[in-house]
TISEZA-76949 format. One line per field, with one value per residue (C-alpha): residue in three letters; x, y, z. Coordinates in Angstrom, 2 decimals, padded with zeros to 5 digits. Layout:
# TISEZA-76949
rest	(ALA;...)
east	(X;...)
north	(Y;...)
up	(Z;...)
END
This chain:
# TISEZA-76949
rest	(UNK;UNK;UNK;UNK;UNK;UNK;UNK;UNK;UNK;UNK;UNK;UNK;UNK;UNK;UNK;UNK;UNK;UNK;UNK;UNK;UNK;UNK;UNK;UNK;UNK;UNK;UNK;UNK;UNK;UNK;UNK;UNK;UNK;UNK;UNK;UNK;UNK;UNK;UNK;UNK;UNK;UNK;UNK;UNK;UNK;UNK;UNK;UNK;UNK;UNK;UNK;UNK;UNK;UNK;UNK;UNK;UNK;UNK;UNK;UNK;UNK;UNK;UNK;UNK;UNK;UNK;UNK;UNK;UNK;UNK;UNK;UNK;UNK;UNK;UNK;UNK;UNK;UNK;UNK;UNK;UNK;UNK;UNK;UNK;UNK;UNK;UNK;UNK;UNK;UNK;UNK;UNK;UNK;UNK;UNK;UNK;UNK;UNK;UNK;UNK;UNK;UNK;UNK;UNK;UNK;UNK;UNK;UNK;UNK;UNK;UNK;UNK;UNK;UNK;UNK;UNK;UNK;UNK;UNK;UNK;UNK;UNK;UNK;UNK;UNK;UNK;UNK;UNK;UNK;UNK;UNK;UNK;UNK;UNK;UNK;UNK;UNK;UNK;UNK;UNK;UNK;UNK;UNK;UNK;UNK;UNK;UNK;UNK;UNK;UNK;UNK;UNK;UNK;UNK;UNK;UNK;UNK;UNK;UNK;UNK;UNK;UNK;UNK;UNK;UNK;UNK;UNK;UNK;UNK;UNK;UNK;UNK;UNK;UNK;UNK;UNK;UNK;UNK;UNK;UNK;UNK;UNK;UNK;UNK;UNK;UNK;UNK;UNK;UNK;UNK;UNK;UNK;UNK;UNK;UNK;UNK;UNK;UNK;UNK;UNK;UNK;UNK;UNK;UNK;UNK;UNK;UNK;UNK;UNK;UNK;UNK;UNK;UNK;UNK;UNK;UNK;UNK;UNK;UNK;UNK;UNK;UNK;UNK;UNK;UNK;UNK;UNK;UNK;UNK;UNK;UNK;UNK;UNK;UNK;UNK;UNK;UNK;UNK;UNK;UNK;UNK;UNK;UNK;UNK;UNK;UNK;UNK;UNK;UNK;UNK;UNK;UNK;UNK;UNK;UNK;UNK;UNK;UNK;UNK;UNK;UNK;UNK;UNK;UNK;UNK;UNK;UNK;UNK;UNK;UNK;UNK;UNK;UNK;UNK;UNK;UNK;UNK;UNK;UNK;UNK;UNK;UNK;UNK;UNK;UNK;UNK;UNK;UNK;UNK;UNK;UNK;UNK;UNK;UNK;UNK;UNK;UNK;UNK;UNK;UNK;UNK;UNK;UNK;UNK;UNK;UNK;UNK;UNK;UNK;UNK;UNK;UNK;UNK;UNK;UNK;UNK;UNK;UNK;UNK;UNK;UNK;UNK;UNK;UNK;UNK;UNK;UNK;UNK;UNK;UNK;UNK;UNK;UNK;UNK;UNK;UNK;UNK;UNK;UNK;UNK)
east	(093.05;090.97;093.01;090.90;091.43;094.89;095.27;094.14;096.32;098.51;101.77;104.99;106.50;108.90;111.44;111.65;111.33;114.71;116.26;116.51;117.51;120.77;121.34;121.64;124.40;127.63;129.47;126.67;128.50;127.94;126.51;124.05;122.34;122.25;121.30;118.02;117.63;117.52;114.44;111.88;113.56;110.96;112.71;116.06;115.08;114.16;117.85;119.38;117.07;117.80;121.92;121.87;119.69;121.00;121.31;124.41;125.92;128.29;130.42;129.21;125.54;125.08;122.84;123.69;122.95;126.34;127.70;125.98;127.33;130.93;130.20;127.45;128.68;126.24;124.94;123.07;122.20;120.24;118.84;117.63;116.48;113.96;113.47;111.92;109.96;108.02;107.51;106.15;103.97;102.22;101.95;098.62;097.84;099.87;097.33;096.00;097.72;098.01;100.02;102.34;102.96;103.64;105.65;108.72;108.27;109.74;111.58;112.90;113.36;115.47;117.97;118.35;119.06;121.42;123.06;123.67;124.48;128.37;128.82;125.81;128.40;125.10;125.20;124.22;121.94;120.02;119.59;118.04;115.81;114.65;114.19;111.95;109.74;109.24;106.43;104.28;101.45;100.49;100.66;098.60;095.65;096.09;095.41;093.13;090.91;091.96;089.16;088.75;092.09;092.53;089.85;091.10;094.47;093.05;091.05;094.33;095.67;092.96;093.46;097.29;097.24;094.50;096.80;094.50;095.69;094.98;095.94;096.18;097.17;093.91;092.01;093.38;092.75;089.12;088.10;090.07;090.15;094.55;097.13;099.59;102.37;100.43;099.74;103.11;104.12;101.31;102.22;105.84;104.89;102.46;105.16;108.20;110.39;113.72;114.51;116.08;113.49;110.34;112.03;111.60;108.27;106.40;106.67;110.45;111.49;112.97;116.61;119.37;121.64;124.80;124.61;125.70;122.25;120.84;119.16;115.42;117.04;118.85;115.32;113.97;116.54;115.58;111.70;112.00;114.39;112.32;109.00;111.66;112.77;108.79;108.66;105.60;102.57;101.23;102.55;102.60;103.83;104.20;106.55;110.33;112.45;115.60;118.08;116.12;116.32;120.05;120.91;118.97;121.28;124.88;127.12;128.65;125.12;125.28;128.62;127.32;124.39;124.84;124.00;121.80;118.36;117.88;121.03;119.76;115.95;117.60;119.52;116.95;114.38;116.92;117.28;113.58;112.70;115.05;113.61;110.47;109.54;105.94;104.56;101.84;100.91;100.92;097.71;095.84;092.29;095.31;096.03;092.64;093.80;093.98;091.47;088.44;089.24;086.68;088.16;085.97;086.90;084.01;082.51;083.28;080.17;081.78;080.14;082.97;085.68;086.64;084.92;084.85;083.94;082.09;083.35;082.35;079.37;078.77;075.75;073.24;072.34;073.29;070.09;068.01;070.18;070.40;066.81;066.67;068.88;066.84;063.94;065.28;066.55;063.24;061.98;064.21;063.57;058.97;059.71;061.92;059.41;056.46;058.74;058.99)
north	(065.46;065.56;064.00;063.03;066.31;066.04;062.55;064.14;066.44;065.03;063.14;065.12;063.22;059.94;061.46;064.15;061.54;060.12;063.22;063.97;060.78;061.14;064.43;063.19;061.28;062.54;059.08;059.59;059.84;062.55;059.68;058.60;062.28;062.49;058.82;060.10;063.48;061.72;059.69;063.18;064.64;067.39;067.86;068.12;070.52;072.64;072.07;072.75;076.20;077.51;076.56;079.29;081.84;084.83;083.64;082.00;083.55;081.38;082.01;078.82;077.50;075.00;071.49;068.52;067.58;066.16;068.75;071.11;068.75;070.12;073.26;073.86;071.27;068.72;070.51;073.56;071.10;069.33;072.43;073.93;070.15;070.43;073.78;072.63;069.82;072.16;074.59;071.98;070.19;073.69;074.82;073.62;076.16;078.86;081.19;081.87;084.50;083.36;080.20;082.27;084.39;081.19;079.52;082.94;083.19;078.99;079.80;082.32;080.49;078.16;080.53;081.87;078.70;077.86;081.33;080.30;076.71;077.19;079.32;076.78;073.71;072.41;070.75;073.80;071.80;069.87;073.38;074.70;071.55;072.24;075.72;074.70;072.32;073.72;075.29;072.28;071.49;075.23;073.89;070.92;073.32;075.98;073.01;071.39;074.51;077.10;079.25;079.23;079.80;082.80;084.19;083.50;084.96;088.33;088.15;088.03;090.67;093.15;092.13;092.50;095.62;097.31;096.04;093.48;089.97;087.05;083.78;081.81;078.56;078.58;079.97;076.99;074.06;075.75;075.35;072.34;070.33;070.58;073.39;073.81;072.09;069.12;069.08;069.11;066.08;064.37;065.42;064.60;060.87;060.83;061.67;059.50;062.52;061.89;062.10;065.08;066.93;065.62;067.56;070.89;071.29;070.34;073.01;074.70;074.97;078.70;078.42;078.92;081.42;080.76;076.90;075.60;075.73;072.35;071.95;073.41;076.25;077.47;077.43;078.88;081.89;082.03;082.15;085.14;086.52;086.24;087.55;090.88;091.19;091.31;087.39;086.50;084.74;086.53;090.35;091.88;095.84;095.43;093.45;093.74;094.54;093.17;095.43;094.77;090.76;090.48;092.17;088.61;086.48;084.64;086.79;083.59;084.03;087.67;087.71;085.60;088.26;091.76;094.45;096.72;094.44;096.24;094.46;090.97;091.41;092.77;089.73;087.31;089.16;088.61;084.58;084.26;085.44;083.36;080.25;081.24;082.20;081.63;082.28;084.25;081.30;078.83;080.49;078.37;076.09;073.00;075.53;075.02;070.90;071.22;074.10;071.30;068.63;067.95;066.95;064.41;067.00;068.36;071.19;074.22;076.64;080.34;082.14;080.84;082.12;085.60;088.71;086.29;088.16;086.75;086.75;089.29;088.63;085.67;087.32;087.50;084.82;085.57;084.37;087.69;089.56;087.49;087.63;091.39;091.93;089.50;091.63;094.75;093.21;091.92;095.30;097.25;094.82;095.42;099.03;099.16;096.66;099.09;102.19;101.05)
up	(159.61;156.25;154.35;151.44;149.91;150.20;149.11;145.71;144.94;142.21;142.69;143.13;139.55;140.14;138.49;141.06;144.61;142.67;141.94;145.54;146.58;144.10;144.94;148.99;147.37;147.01;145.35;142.64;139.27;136.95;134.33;136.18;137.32;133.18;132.69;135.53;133.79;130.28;131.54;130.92;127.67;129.00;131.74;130.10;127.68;130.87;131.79;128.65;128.46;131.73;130.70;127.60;129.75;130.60;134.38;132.99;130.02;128.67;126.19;124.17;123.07;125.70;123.35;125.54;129.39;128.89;127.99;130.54;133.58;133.59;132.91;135.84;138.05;139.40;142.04;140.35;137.74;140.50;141.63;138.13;137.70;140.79;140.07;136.47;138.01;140.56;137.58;135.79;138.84;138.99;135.72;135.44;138.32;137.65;136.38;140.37;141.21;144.49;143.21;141.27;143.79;146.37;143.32;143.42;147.13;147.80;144.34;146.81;150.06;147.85;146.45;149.92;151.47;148.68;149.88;153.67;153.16;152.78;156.60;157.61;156.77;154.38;150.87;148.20;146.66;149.80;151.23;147.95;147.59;151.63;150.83;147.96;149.20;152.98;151.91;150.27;152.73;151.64;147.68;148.89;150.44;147.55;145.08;146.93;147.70;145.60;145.65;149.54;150.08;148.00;149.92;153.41;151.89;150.58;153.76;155.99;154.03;155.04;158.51;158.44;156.81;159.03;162.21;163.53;164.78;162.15;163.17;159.74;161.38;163.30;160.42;158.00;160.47;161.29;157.40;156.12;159.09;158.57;158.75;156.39;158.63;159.13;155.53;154.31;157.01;155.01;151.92;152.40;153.34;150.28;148.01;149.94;150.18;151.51;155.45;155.77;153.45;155.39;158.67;157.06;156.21;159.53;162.28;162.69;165.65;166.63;165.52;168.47;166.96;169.91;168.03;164.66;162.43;161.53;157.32;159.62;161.03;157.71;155.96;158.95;158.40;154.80;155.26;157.39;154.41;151.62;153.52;154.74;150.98;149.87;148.67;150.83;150.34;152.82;152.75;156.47;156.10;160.00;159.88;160.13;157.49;156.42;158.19;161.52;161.02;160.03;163.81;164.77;162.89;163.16;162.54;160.06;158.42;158.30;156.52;153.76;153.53;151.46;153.84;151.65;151.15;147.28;146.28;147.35;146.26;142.88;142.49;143.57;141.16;138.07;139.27;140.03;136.18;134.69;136.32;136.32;132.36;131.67;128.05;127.08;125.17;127.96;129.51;127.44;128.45;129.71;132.61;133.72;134.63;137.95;138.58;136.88;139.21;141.54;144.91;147.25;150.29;151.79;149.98;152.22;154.31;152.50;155.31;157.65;155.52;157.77;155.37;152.50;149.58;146.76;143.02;141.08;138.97;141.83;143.42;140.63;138.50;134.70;133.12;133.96;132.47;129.24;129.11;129.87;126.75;124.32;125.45;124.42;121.02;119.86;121.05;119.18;115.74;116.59;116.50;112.97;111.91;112.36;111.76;108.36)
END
């Protein structure tokens, strides 16, 4: 495994490694989830924003984490709580496209886990915090090698769309040495995550549908969800839609489901905006933090990328073309000169 690469991407925050751990317990008191939250007054202004969104619409102007507690329960405040914190981890990075577009698809995967949990017989809230860090050994390579794998991505998009096979797992382990899976077992030791979270976001195995579904097979389900409702990283237009994988579900699963798949994208959408509300403003040079670090992985040969594509402007060196156009200005200042 190259793991030096990986072992600098930042640290998933502190704050977040203890969130989990209280919300795997259910004799943890309302006082001390605040007493945690209280800890980043970031954080819980993050709480007490998404509170008076429209997601909610309460009646009263939510100004307190105290006051938020009863009114959200502690579960969701959990959830919005991690939900902030990954927000936050990648905000630096946010301005890929390709990392926005992987932050809604586990923002996502999380809302749909959150869905099944009750007919699974899961917590709401361990469900949502397994649907939203599955995914993170594919944060670890994204921030690690951003550049390379946006082109392998774009580059598997061609291939998917055109109908030919594209294995990504062999394409990711071929140029960084790791797949995703085996990054996000390394990633999940790296940043201590609880037990039951590390199972998720290794390889899944295929979930028995005649069996009760374990905390894997419910995010399982909800991958293959999001990717039918159009929340993929990785968009295949050959593959099925939502009507064709509900006839492969539980029929407890399928009950908790709406049957038309523009009712549930629609509602997802609305959820997804409200937690995900990125400012104009915050495009700003900070956003670049994560995009100047310089990681001690080994620099990667672009020819091996599959049809890698260079960046526009990437083929010809700039300086001819900065000469070319002092040329024509002192030209242009001779000529008045003798005009005159």
């Amino acid at each position: 495994m190259n793991a030096r690469a990986l072992s600098n991407v930042p640290a998933f925050p502190p704050v977040a490694a203890k969130l989990l751990r209280v919300a795997a317990d259910e004799n943890a008191a309302a006082t001390d989830l605040v007493r945690l939250l209280r800890s980043d007054p970031a954080l819980s202004g993050e709480i007490i924003r998404y509170a008076n969104s429209p997601l909610f619409s309460f009646t009263v102007e939510i100004r307190t984490l105290a006051q938020a507690v009863p009114l959200l329960g502690m579960r969701k405040i959990r959830t919005l709580a991690l939900s902030a914190i990954g927000r936050t981890y990648l905000r630096a990075a946010l301005i890929i496209d390709e990392l926005r577009v992987y932050w809604r698809y586990s923002l996502a995967c999380a809302l749909l886990a959150e869905t099944l949990a009750r007919p699974c017989g899961i917590p709401e809230d361990m469900a949502y915090s397994a649907g939203l860090l599955h995914d993170i050994g594919r944060l670890g390579l994204m921030v690690a090698y951003p550049t390379d794998y946006s082109v392998m991505l774009q580059a598997a998009a061609r291939k998917l769309k055109a109908g030919e096979s594209f294995d990504l797992l062999e394409y990711e382990r071929s140029l960084f040495g790791v797949d995703r899976f085996e990054a996000g077992v390394f990633l999940a030791r790296q940043w201590n995550l609880p037990e039951e979270l590390a199972c998720v976001v290794g390889r899944m195995t295929q979930p028995d549908e005649q069996h009760e579904l374990d905390l894997a097979g419910m995010v399982r389900i909800a991958c293959r969800l999001a990717n039918c409702l159009g929340f993929s990283v990785l968009p295949n237009p050959h593959g099925a839609c939502y009507e064709e994988a509900l006839k492969d579900l539980p029929a407890a699963v399928v009950a908790a489901l709406p049957r038309q798949a523009e009712q549930l994208r629609l509602r997802l959408q609305r959820e997804i905006d409200a937690l995900d509300q990125t400012q104009p403003a915050e495009r700003s040079r900070e956003m670049q933090t994560l995009l100047e670090v310089e990681y001690p992985g080994e620099k990667l040969d672009r020819s091996e990328l599959p049809h890698a594509e260079e960046p526009a402007g990437s083929r010809w060196p700039l300086w001819p073309a900065v000469l070319a156009g002092v040329a024509v200005v002192l030209i242009l200042v001779l000529w008045m000169r003798l005009a005159g």
